[in-house]
C-alpha positions in Angstrom: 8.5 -9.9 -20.5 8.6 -13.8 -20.4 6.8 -16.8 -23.0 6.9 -19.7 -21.3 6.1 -22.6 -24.0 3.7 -26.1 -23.2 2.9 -28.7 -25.7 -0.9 -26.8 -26.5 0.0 -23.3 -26.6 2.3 -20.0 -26.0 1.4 -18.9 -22.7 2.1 -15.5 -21.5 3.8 -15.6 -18.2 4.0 -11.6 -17.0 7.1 -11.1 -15.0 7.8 -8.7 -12.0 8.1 -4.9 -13.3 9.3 -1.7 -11.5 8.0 -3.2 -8.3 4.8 -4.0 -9.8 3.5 -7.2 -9.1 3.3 -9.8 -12.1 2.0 -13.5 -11.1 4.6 -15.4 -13.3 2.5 -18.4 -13.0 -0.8 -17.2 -14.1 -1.9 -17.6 -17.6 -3.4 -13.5 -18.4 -5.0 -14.8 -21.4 -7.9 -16.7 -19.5 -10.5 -16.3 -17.4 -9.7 -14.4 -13.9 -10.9 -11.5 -11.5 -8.2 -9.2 -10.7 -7.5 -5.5 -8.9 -5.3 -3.6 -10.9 -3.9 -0.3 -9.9 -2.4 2.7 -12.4 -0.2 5.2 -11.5 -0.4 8.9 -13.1 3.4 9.7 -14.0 4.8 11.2 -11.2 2.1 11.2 -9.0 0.8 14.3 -10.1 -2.8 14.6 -8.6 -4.6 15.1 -12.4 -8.1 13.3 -12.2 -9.7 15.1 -8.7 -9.3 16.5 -5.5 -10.4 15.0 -2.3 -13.6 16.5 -0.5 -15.1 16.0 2.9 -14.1 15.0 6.3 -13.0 11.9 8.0 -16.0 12.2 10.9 -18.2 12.6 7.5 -21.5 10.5 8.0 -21.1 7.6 5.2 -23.5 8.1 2.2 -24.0 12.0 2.9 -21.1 14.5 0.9 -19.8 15.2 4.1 -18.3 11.9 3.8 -14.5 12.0 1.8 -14.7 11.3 -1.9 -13.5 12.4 -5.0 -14.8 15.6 -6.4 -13.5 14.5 -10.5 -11.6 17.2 -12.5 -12.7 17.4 -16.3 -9.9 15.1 -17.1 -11.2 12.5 -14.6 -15.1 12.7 -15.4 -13.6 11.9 -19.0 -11.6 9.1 -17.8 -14.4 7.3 -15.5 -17.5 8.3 -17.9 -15.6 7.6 -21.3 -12.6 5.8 -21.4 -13.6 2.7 -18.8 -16.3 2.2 -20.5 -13.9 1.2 -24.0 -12.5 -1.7 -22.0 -15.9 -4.0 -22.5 -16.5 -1.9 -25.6 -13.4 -3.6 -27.4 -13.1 -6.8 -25.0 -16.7 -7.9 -24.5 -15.4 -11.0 -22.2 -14.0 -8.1 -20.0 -16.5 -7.0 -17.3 -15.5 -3.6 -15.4 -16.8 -4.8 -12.0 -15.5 -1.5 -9.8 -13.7 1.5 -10.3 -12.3 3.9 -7.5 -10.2 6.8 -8.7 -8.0 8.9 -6.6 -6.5 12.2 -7.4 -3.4 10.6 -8.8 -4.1 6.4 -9.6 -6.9 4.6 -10.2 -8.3 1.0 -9.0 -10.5 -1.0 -11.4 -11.9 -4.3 -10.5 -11.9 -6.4 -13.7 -13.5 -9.7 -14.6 -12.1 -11.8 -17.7 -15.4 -13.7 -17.8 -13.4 -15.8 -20.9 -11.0 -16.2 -22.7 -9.0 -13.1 -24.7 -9.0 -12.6 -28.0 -6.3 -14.4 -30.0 -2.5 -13.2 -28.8 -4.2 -10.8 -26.5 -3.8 -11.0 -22.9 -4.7 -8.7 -19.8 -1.8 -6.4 -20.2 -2.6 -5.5 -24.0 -6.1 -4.4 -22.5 -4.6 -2.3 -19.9 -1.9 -1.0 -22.6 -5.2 -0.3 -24.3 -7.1 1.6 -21.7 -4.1 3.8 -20.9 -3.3 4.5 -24.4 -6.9 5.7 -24.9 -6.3 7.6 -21.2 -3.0 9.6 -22.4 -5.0 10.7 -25.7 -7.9 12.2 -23.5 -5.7 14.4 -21.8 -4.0 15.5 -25.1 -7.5 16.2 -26.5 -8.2 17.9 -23.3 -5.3 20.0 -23.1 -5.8 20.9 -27.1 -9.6 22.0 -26.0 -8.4 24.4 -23.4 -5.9 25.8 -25.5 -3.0 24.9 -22.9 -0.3 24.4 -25.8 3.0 24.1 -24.5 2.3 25.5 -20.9 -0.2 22.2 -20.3 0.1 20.4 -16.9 2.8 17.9 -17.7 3.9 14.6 -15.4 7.4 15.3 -16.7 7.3 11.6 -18.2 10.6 10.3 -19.5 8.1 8.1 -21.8 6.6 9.5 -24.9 4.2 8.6 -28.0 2.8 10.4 -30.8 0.1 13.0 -30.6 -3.3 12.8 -32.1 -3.2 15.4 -34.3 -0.6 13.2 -37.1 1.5 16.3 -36.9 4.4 14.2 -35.4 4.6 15.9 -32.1 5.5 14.2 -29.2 3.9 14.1 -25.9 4.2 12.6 -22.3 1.9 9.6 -21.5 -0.5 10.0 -19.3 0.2 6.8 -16.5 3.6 5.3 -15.5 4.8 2.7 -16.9 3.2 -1.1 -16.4 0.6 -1.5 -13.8 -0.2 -3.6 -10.8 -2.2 -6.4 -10.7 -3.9 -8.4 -8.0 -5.6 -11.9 -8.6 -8.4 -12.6 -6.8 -9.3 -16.1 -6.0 -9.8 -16.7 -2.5 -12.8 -17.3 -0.4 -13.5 -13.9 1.1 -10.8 -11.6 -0.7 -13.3 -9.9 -3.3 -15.6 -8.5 -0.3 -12.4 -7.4 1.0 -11.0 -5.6 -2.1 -14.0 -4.3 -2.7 -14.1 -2.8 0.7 -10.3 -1.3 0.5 -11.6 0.4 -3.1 -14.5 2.1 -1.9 -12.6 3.4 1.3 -9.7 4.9 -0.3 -10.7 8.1 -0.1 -11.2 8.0 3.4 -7.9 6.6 4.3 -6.6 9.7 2.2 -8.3 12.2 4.1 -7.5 10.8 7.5 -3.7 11.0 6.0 -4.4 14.7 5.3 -6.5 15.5 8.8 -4.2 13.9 11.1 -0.5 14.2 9.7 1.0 13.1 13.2 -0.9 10.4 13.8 -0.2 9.4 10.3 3.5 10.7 10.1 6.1 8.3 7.6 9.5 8.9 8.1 12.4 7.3 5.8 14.9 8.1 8.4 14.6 7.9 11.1 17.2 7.4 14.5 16.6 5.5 17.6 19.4 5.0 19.6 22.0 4.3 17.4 20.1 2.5 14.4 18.5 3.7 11.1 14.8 3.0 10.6 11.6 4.3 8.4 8.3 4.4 10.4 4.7 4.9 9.5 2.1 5.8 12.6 2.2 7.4 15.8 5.4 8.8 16.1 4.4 10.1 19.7 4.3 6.6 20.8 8.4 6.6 21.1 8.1 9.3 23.5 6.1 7.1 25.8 8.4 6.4 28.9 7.3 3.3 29.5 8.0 0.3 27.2 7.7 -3.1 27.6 9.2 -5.6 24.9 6.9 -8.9 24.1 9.3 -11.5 23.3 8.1 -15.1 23.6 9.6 -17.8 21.7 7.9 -20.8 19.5 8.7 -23.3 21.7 8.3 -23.9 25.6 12.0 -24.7 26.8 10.8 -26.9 29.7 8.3 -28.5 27.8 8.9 -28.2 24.5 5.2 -27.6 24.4 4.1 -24.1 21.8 4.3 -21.6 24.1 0.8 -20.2 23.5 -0.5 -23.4 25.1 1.4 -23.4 28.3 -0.4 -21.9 31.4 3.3 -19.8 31.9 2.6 -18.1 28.9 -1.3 -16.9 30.0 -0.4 -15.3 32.9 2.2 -13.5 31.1 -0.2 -12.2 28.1 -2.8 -11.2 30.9 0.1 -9.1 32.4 1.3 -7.4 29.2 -2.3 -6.7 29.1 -2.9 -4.8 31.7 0.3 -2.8 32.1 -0.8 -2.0 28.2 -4.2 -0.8 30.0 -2.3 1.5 32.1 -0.3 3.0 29.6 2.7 1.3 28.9 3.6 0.6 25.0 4.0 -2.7 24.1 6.9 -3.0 21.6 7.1 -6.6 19.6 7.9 -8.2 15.8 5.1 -10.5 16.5 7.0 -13.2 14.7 6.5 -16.1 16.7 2.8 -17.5 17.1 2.8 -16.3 20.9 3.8 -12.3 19.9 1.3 -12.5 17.2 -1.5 -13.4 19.7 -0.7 -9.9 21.9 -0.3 -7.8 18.9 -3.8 -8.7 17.7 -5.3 -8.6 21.5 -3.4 -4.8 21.2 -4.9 -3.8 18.3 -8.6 -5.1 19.1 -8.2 -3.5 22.3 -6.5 -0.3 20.9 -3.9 -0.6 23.2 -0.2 1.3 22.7 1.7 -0.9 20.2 5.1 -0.7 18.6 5.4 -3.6 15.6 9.1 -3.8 14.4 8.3 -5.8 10.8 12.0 -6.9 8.3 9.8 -5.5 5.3 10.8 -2.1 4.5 8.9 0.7 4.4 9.4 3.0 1.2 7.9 6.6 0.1 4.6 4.9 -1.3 4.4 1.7 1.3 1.3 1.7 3.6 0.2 -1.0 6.1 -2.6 -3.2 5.5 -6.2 -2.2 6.3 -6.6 -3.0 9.8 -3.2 -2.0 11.0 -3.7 1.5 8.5 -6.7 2.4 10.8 -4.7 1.6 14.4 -2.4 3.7 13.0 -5.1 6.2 12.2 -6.1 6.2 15.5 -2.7 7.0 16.9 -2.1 3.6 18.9 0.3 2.0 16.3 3.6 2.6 15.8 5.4 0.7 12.5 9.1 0.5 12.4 11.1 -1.1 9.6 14.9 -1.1 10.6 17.1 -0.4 7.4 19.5 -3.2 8.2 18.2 -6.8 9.0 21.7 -9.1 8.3 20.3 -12.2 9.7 21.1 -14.9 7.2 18.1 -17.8 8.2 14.4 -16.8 9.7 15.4 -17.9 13.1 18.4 -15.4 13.4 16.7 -13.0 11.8 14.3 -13.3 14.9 16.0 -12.7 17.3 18.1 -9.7 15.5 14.5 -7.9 15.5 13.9 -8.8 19.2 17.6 -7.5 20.0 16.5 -4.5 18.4 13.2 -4.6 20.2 15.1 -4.4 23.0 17.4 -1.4 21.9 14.2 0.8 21.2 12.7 0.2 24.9 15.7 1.4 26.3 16.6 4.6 24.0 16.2 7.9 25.0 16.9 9.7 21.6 15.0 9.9 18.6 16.0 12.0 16.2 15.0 12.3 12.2 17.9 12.5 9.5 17.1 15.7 7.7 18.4 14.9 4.3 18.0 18.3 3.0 20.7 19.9 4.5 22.4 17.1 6.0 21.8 17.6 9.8 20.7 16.0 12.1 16.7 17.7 13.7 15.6 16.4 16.8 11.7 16.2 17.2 12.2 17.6 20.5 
């Protein structure tokens, strides 16, 4: 961690953590609405299990929710309730849990005690988190043979006998400011539907499929979507750059480029898979007509895809629904923005013409085609 020092006061300026997001310029001691996301240690599923379907009518328990374990009811009933307990400026707007994280939407309606700043109450919170599941595994008389996140991090037990055992969550947390028009409603939305996107994972594995390596051609990629979609035999790359080169007009404005988003269209209509970066402003316009009108779609994106990455809400569901394809190549050398546009349309290119796909097995070290 970071101080940063003015002429008033010692600010504390959180800096970026194990991939967890820290807003170095935010001041945690005042006022602010934020997400923030905690991991159980090793993602060991520990407060619930998943129930329901995905076609589940909203508001009935067919829908997908989370049916709490004992150590979850105590969590959500208990230990969230602490947080204002102990911080009475702190207002606990929203919680969602999942089998192995939970989501709380907080409000700092003031400013934090003296030296205390958001992430000593989250320290708190998990602290209190870790010692509920201690007390719970005492209760049932687990003892040694307790469920266990195999955490490399540890801190003294309850009882004052000096044993040591394994926190609870992993270490730091994620945190997501909110403070634009808008971006509550959606927050609030992507909390509540978490179990659904969980259980459409689970229902349709194929149409949900993430791979971290994965061959087309002769290039390394991960992927997350429709899977099926490569063996389309019929691609069609949708390359248009930012600028007209007759005109210099944007190329979105010229009449050249409507007739040409019409006909990508309607060949998508028929059945052909529209592959794309949607970088420039005139790919971007066909990969949202593609995903309005659920239309094949392969996005090639620089950002890579890792073992806990998933798309944002909108492409999460095209995905769902088996028309969207997301490739992340492992190599992207382009050194400026510009070359590193036209690396991903070369490889655009690559992809509509390949006939193999195959999926490195690291296992065993072989090669497994999905043939």
């Amino acid at each position: 961690m970071e101080e940063a020092h003015d002429n008033s006061r010692q600010v504390r300026r959180e800096t970026i953590h194990n991939q967890h997001r820290r807003s170095y310029w935010h001041d945690y001691y005042q006022k602010g609405l934020y997400m923030v996301t905690m991991v159980i240690e090793g993602r060991k599923r520990l407060f619930g299990t998943i129930v329901g379907h995905a076609n589940g009518r909203l508001g009935t328990n067919e829908a997908p929710h989370i049916l709490l374990s004992e150590l979850g009811r105590r969590v959500f009933e208990e230990e969230v309730l602490k947080i204002s307990r102990y911080y009475p400026m702190v207002e606990v707007w929203q919680v969602a849990m999942m089998p192995d994280h939970i989501h709380m939407l907080l409000y700092v309606r003031g400013p934090l005690p003296k030296d205390k700043h958001l992430g000593m109450v989250i320290r708190g919170f998990k602290t209190g988190c870790s010692r509920a599941w201690w007390q719970w595994q005492d209760e049932k008389g687990f003892g040694g043979n307790a469920p266990s996140t195999a955490a490399g991090v540890h801190e003294a037990s309850p009882s004052g006998n000096g044993q040591l055992r394994p926190v609870l969550f992993e270490k730091g947390y994620h945190d997501r400011i909110i403070n634009r028009p808008g971006m509550l409603e959606n927050i609030k939305r992507y909390m509540q539907e978490n179990p659904l996107r969980a259980r459409i994972r689970e229902e349709c594995p194929r149409l949900m499929e993430r791979q971290l390596h994965l061959w087309i051609g002769g290039r390394e990629y991960a992927a997350f979507g429709n899977l099926f979609l490569l063996k389309y035999p019929i691609k069609e790359q949708v390359f248009f750059h930012r600028k007209d080169k007759n005109t210099g007009q944007p190329t979105e404005l010229t009449e050249g480029y409507r007739q040409e988003r019409a006909r990508l269209l309607r060949i998508a209509e028929e059945g052909t898979v529209l592959v794309t970066p949607g970088i420039s402003k005139g790919e971007s316009l066909v990969v949202n007509d593609a995903l309005d009108a659920r239309l094949p779609l392969i996005l090639l994106q620089k950002e890579p895809i890792g073992e806990y990455w998933k798309p944002p809400q909108r492409r999460f569901y095209a995905c769902a629904a088996g028309h969207l394809l997301i490739l992340a190549p492992w190599v992207v050398d382009g050194a400026t923005d510009y070359s590193r546009f036209h690396q991903l349309n070369d490889y655009v290119r690559e992809i509509c013409e390949a006939t193999e796909m195959r999926i490195l097995n690291y296992s065993n070290l072989k090669f497994s085609s999905d043939n």
